[in-house]
N, C-alpha and C positions, 0 to 999 in steps of 0.2 A: 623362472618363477611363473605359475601358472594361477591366471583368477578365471575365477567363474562370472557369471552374468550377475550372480545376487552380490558377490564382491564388488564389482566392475558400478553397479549402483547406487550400493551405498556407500561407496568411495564418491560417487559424483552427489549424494544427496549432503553430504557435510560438506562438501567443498564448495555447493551452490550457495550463495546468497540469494535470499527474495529482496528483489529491489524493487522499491514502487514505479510503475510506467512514468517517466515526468511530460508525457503527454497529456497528464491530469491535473501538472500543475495547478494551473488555475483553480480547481476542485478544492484544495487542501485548504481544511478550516472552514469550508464554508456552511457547517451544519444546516444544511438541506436538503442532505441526500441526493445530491447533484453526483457526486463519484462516483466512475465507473470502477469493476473488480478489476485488480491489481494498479487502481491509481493509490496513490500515497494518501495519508489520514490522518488524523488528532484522535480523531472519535469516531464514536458509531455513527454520529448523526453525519457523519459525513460522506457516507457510503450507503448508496442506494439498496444495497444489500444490507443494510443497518446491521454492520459487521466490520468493523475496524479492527483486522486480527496484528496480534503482537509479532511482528519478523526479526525477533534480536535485537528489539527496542527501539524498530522502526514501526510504523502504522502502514498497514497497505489494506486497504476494501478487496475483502472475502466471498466468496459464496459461503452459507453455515455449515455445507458438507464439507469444505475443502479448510476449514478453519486451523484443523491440525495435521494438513498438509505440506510436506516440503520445509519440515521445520518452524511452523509459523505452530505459536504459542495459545490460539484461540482469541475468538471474539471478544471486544469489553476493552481491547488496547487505549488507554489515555494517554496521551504524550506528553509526560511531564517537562521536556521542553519547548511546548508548541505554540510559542512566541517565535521562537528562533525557526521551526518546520516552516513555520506559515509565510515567513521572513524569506527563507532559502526559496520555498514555490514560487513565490510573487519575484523575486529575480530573476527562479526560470522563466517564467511567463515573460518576463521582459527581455531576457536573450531570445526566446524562441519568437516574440511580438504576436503571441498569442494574446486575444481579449476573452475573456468571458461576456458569455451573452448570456442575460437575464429574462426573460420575456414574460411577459404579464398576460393570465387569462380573459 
């Protein structure tokens, strides 16, 4: 059996999953535009990129070019269960004992 490079591709682009960094944990939910591109998301306002793209009905913060990149669904992603998202972050945050810092101008 012989693939080509465009085969060998898009064999790797449906087998990839986008997973949100959970180095961002802390980020997730906090509608402030605090999240960096490829941390996890609820919303736009949570991604400093005010781009929360949909990844298979996960949220992960976008650039607006790369929106419908890699299988991600476009900007506007709402996480209709983002009680429980925001619940999962905040336990990473506490396996990894990361804090967020807030800092006041």
């Amino acid at each position: 059996m012989r693939f080509t490079v465009a085969t060998l591709l898009a064999f790797v682009a449906l087998t990839s999953a986008i997973t949100p960094n959970v180095a961002g944990s802390a980020n997730v939910g906090s509608g402030d535009g605090s999240q960096f591109i490829t941390g996890g998301c609820v919303a736009d306002a949570d991604c400093s990129s005010a781009c929360c793209a949909d990844a298979s009905g996960v949220g992960v913060c976008s650039a607006e070019a790369a929106q419908f990149q890699n299988g991600k669904n476009g900007c506007g992603f709402a996480d209709p269960n983002a009680a429980a998202t925001i619940a999962a972050a905040q336990a990473q945050v506490k396996k990894q004992g990361f804090k967020r810092v807030v800092r006041s101008l």
